[in-house]
C-alpha positions in Angstrom: 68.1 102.4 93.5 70.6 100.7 91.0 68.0 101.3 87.8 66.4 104.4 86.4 63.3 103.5 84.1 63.3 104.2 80.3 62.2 107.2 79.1 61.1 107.7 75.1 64.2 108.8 73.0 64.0 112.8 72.2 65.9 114.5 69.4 69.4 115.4 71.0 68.8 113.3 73.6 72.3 110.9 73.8 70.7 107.3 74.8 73.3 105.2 72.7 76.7 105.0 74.3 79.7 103.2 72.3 82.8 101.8 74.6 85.6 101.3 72.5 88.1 99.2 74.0 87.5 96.0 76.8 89.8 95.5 79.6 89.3 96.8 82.9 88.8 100.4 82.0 86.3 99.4 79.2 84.5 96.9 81.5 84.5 99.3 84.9 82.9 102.0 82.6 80.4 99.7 81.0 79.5 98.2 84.6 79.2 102.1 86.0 77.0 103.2 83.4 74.9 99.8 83.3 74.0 99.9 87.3 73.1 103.2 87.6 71.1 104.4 84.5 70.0 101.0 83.3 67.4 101.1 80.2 67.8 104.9 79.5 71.2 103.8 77.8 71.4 101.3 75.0 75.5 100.0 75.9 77.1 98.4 73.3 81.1 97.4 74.1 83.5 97.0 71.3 86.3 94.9 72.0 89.0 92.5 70.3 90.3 89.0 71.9 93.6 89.8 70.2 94.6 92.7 72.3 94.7 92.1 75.6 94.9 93.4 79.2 98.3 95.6 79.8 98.7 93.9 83.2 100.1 96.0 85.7 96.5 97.3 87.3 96.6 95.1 89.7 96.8 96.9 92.3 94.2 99.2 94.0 93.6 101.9 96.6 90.8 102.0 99.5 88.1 104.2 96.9 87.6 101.0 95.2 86.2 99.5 98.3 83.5 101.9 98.3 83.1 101.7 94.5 82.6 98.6 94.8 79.7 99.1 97.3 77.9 102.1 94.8 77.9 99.3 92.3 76.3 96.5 94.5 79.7 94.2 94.2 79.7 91.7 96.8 83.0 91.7 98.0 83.2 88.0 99.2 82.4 87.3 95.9 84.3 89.3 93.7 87.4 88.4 95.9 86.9 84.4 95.0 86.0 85.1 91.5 89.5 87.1 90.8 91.7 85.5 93.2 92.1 88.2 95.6 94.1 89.6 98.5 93.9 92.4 100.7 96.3 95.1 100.7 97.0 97.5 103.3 99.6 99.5 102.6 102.7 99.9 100.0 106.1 99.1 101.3 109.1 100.7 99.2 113.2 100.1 99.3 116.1 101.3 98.7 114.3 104.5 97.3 116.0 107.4 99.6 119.3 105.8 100.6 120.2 101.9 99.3 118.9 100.2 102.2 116.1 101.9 103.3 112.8 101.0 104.3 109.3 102.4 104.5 105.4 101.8 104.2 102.8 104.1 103.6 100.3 102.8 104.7 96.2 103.2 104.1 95.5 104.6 107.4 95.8 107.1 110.4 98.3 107.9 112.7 97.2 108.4 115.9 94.6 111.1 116.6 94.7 114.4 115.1 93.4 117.5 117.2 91.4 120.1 115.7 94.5 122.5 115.0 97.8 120.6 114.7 97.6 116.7 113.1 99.1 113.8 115.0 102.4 113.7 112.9 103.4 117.1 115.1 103.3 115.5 118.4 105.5 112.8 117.0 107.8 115.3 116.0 107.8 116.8 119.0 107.7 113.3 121.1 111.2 113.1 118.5 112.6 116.3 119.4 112.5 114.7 123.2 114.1 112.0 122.7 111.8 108.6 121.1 113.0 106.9 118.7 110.2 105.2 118.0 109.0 104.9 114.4 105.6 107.0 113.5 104.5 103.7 111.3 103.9 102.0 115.3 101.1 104.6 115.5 99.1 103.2 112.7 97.2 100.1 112.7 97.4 99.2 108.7 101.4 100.0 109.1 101.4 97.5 111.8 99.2 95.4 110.0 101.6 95.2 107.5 104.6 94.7 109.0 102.9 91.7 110.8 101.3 90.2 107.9 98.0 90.4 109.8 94.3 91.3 108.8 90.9 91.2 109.2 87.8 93.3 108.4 86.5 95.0 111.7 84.7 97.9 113.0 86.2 100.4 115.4 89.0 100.8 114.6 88.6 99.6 110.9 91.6 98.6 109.1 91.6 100.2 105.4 92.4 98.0 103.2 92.5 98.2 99.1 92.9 94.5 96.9 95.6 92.7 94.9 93.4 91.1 91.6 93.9 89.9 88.4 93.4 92.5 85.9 92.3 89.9 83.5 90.2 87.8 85.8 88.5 91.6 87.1 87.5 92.4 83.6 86.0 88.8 83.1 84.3 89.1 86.0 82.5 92.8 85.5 81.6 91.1 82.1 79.3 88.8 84.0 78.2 91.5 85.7 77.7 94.0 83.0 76.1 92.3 80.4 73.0 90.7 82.6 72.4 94.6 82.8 71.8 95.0 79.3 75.7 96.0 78.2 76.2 94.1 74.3 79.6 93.1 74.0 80.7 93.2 70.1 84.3 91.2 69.2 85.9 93.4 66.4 88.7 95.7 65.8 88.6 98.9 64.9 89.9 99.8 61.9 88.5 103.4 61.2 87.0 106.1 62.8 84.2 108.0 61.4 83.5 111.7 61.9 80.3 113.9 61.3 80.7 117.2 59.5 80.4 118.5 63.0 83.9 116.7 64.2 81.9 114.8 66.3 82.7 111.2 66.1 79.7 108.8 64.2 81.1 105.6 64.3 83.2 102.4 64.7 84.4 100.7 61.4 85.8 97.5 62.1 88.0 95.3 60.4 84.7 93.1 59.0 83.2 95.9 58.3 80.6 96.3 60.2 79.9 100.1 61.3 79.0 100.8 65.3 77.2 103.8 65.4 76.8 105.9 68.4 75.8 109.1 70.2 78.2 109.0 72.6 81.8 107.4 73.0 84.1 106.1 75.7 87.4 105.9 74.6 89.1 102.7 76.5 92.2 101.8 73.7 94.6 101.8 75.9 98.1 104.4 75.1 96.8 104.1 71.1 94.0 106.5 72.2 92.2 105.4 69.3 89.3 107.8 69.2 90.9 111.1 71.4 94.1 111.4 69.9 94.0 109.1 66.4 91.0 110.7 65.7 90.2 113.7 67.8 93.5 114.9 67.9 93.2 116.5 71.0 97.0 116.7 72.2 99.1 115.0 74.7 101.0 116.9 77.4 104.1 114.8 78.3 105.4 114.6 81.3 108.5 112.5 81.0 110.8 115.3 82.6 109.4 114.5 85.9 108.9 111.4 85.4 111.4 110.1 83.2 110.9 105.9 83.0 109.2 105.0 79.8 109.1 101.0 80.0 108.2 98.2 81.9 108.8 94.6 81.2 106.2 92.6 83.6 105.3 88.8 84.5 103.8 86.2 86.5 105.8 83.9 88.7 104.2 81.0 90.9 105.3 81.0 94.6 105.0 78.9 98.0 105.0 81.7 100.6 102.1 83.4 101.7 100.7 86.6 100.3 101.9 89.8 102.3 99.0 92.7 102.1 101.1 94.8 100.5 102.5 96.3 97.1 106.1 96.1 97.5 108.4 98.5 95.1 112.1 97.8 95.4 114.1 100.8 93.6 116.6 99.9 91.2 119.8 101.6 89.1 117.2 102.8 86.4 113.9 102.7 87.9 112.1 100.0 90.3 110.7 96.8 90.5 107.3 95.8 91.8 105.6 92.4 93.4 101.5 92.1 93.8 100.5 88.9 95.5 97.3 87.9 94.4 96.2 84.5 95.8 97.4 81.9 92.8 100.5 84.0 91.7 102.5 87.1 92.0 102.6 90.3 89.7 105.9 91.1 88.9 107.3 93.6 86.9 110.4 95.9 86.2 109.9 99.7 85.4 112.8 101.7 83.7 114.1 104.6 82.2 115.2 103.2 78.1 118.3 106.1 78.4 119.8 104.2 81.0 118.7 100.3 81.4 118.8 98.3 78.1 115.4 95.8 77.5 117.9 92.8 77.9 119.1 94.5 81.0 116.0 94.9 82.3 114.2 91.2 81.4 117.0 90.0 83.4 116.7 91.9 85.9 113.0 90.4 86.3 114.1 87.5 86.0 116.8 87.1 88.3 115.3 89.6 91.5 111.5 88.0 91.3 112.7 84.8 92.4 109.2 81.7 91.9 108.1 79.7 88.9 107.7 81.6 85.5 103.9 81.3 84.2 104.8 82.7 80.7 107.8 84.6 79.2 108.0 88.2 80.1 106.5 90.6 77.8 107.2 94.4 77.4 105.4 97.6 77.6 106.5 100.7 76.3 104.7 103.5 78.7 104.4 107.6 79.0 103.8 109.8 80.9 101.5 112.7 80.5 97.9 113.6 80.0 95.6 114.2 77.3 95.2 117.9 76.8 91.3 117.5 77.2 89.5 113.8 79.3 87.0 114.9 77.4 86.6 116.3 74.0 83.3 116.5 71.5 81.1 113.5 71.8 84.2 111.6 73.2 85.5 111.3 76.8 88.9 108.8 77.4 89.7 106.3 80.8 92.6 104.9 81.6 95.4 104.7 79.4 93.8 106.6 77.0 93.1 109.7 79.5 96.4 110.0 80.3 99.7 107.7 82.5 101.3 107.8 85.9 103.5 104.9 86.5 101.6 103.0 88.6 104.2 103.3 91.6 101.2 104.1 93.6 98.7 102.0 91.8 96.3 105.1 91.1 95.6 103.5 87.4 92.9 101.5 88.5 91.8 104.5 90.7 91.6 106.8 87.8 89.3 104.8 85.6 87.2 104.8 88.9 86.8 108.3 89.2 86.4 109.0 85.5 83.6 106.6 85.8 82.0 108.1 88.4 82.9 111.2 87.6 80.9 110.8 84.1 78.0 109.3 86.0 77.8 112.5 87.6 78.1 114.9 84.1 76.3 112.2 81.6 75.1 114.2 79.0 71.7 112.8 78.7 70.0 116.0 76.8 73.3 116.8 74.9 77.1 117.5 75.1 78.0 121.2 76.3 81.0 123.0 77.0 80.4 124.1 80.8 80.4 120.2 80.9 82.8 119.1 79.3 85.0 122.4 80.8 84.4 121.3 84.4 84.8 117.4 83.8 88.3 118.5 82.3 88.8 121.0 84.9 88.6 118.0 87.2 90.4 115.1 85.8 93.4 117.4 85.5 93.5 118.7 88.9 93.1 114.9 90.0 96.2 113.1 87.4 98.4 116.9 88.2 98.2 116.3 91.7 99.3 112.3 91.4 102.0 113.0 89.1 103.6 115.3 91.9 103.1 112.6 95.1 105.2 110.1 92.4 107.6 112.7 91.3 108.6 113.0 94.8 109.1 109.4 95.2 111.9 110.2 92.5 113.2 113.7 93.2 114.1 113.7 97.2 116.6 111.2 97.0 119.9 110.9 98.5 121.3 108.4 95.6 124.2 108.9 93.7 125.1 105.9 93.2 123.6 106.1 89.0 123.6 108.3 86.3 119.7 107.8 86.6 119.3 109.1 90.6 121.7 111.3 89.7 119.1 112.9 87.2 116.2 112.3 89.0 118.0 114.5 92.3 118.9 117.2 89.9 115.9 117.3 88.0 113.7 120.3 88.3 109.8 119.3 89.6 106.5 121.3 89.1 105.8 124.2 91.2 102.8 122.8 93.2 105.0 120.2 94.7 107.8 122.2 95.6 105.0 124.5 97.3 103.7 121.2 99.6 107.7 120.2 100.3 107.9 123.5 101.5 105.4 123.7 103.4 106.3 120.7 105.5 110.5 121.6 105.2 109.8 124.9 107.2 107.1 124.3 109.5 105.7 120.2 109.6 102.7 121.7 107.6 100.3 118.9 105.4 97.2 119.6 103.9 94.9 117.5 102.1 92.0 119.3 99.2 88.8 117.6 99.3 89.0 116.1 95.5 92.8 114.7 95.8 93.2 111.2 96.6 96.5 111.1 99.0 95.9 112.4 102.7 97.8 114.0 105.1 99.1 110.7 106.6 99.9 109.3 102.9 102.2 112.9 102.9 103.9 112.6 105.6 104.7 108.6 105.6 106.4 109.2 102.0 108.3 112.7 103.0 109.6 110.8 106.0 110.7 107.9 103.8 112.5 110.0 101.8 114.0 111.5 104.3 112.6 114.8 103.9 112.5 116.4 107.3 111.2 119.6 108.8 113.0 122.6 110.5 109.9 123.1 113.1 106.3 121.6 114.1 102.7 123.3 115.1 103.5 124.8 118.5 100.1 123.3 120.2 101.8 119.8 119.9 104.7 121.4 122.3 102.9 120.3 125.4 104.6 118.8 128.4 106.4 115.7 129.1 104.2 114.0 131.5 101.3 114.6 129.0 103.2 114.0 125.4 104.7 110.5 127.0 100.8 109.6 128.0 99.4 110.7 125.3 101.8 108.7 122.6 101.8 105.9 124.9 98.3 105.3 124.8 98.0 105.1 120.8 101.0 102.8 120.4 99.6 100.4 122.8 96.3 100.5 121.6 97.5 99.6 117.9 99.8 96.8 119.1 96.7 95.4 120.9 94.0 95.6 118.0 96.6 94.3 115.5 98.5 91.5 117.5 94.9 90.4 117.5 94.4 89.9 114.2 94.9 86.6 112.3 97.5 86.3 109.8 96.9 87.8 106.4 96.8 84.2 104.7 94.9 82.9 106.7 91.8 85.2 106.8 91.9 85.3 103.1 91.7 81.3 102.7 88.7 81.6 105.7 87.0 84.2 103.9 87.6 84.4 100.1 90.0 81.2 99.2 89.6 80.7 95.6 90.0 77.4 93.5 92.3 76.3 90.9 88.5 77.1 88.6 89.2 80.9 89.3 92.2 81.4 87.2 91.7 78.3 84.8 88.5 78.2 83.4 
């Protein structure tokens, strides 16, 4: 069931819930909270038409299919409504070595045994002799490479979206505020405190006061509420991941939308390009102490390639977390929870799982500290273990070529991911804890693309030729055959979720 009946308000009891801040972290909360515990919560959303949507979400990982499921999204739908594609993977350049290539893509390799994982055979099959590339193993790598896709069942393809941040937010609205959710347009100018520390309330610039129970801190980098108010501390995390800027547009363009993120590393940073289905996402990240913003808008500008929609704009970013996700009467998504460049596109993720992750810990008779202690306990252990898979991404580089991959190769990088790169370096070994997002096979495709190799394998993949060549043989083939049958990405996104020019211009 999507609704849980009303109950009669108690003393203590927390039934009115503030969100403070719109966008797609304030409208994914507010649509979360809305579904699931209907009339218990009164749901009011503060937001301002004046400050808008960052812009670089737009990009996803496979969670957000089944997300999308637990809130009753109908996929078909949702895709027409924001103009988008399908994703299947994330192709990076020039990120190891100038001229290098690699995906990581959203699915398997091969078949894993019980006691060694696929990737060891393929060592092993390398070892012997093949040359062939582990990607050919995997059907969303080969999916990729093709530009092919369609949904299907056994084997399914995972698959993530490309979406407009702006349309998605628009389009939970519609969603939301059938549900009950009351949208408010203000800024806020103050924030009000009980004797307790708690927070009490919203003053906007009007001067209206929004009172609440319970608050849901969606400003965006101001952190408006946890920081401004709260002061709760910010842990910074700019010496592992040093760029602190983007500069981002929209271009118009007449090929066809790959399903993938593609990230091209640059002198000072790298460049990304999301195809959604009436424009592309484009957008330069850097490092300020080595790339100039004129440098870098010109960059954009001349790399992109398409038709401008608007003048680029730029965003000054950081890395880090908030010391506590929650603090008092006052938990923070998204930006204001804490930044990893979205190199991965885990941003959208994040606000996911905080939202889900809040469903879980509401604090309908109260706010309390084993709460709040294991909510924090858990977002950290989730944003920690991101900030090492993109510190890799930065650190295991062979580039010399700038003072800025010259810093990133010296750098040093936190213990827990020197224990993993260890791991595989002496002996092939991946592993995977239940509550972090990257898998084995999302390990070992970025380790091998940056050209970080191991010294040895499991010794149960060491089995004989005859069998190995069979047994590798039989998975490349059978990829080759489910994806060569596949239609063209384009094409099953126009069949199944083409939108109108009324999507994006309303």
């Amino acid at each position: 069931m999507n609704h849980v009946e009303s109950a009669p308000a108690q003393p203590g009891v927390v039934k009115k819930v503030v969100i403070a801040g719109g966008g797609t972290a304030g409208w994914m909360a507010a649509m979360t909270l809305s579904t699931h515990f209907g009339k218990l919560l009164d749901i009011t959303l503060v937001e301002s038409e004046e400050i808008g949507t960052v812009g670089v979400g737009e990009s996803t990982v496979p969670p957000i299919v089944a997300f999308h499921n637990l809130l009753g999204i109908d996929e078909k739908h949702f895709m027409t409504e924001c103009a988008a594609t399908f994703k299947v993977g994330i192709w990076f350049e020039n990120w190891a070595r100038i001229g290098d290539q690699y995906i990581h893509p959203f699915g398997r390799h091969g078949q894993a045994t019980w006691m060694a994982e696929f990737h060891n055979f393929w060592l092993h099959s390398v070892a012997k002799g093949s040359q062939v590339n582990i990607g050919e193993y995997c059907y969303e790598w080969l999916a990729a490479m093709k530009n092919r896709f369609a949904l299907r069942e056994n084997p399914r393809i995972n698959y993530a979206y490309h979406f407009d941040a702006a349309l998605y937010a628009r389009y939970l609205r519609k969603l939301s505020e059938p549900k009950g959710v009351k949208r408010l347009e203000g800024k806020i100018k103050d924030v009000r405190l009980k004797n307790s520390g708690d927070v009490e309330s919203l003053e906007l610039t009007d001067g209206r006061l929004v009172e609440g129970e319970f608050f849901i801190d969606c400003t965006g980098f101001r952190g408006v509420l946890i920081e401004g108010a709260l002061k709760t501390g910010f842990e910074d995390w700019n010496h592992w991941l040093p760029c602190d800027s983007a500069c981002a547009f929209q271009t118009i363009v007449d090929r066809p939308a790959e399903p993938y993120t593609a990230c091209f590393a640059h002198e000072a940073g790298w460049r990304w390009n999301i195809p959604v289905q009436h424009r592309v996402g484009n957008g330069v990240v850097f490092c300020s102490k080595y790339m100039s913003d004129d440098e870098a808008r010109a960059k954009l500008l001349q790399d992109s390639g398409g038709t401008p929609v608007k003048d680029p704009w730029l965003i000054r970013i950081k890395a880090g977390r908030r010391l506590k996700a929650w603090n008092r009467n006052v938990v923070a998504f998204g930006l204001a929870s804490g930044f990893v460049e979205p190199l991965e596109s885990t941003s959208i993720h994040m606000i996911m799982t905080a939202a889900v992750r809040l469903a879980h810990f509401f604090p309908f008779g109260g706010v309390n500290q084993p709460m709040t202690d294991r909510y924090n306990e858990l977002s950290r252990y989730e944003i920690e273990r991101i900030r090492d898979f993109v510190c890799m991404h930065y650190h295991f580089t062979e580039r010399e070529d700038t003072a800025f991959w010259r810093h990133c190769k010296s750098m040093e990088i936190p213990d827990s991911l020197r224990q993993r790169v260890d791991l595989f370096r002496k002996g092939g070994y991946i592993y995977k804890n239940d509550s972090e997002l990257f898998t084995v096979d999302s390990w070992i495709s970025v380790m091998l693309g940056q050209r970080i190799k191991p010294e040895t394998y499991h010794h149960f993949a060491k089995v004989n030729d005859r069998e190995l060549k069979e047994y590798m043989t039989k998975h490349r083939a059978h990829v080759a055959q489910v994806v060569n049958a596949l239609p063209t990405h384009a094409d099953f996104v126009k069949q199944y979720c083409g939108a109108s020019a009324s999507a994006w211009n309303p």
